[in-house]
C-alpha positions, -999 to +999 in steps of 0.1 A: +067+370+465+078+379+429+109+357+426+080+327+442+059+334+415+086+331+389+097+298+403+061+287+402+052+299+364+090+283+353+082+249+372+044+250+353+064+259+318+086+232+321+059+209+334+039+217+303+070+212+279+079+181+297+043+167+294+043+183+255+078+162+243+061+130+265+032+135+238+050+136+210+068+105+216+038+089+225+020+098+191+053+088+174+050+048+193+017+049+182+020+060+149+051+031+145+030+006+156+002+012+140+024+014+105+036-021+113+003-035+123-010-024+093+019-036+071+018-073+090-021-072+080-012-063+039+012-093+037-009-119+057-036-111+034-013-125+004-016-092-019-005-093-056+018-067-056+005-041-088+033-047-112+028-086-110-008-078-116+005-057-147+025-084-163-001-112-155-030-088-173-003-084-204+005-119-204-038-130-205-041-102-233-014-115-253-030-147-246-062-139-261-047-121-291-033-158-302-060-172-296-080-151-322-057-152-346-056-192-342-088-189-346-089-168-376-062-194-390-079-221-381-116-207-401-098-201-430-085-234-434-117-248-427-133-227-455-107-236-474-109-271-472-149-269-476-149-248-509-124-276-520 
């Protein structure tokens, strides 16, 4: 009876590690899946990537910045050909 037992209780361990490493693999398809899914949704969506956005912003700030001074420039003149 004791050596029955035994054989039962291994058989039910391995069972349970069998069905354990099963679920682990399963959560790891999963997981790759849904990593892919969600990166094939980010680039269908047509994202600006962060540093472009950087460069874009520094390139509209420097923009403006001209634009003052032009205008600035541009004022002066104008008040100096009026007081002329």
């Amino acid at each position: 009876m004791t050596q029955t037992t035994n054989r039962f209780f291994d058989e039910i361990g391995r069972l349970m590690n069998d069905a354990a490493g099963a679920a682990q693999g399963a959560k790891r398809e999963f997981d790759t899946v849904l990593r892919n899914q969600a990166e094939k949704f980010l680039r269908d969506m047509d994202l600006v990537k962060r540093e472009e956005f950087e460069v874009v912003k520094d390139m509209a700030r420097l923009a403006r910045e001209e634009n003052e001074a032009l205008k600035a420039r541009i004022a002066a003149l104008e008040a100096k050909l009026g007081g002329a």
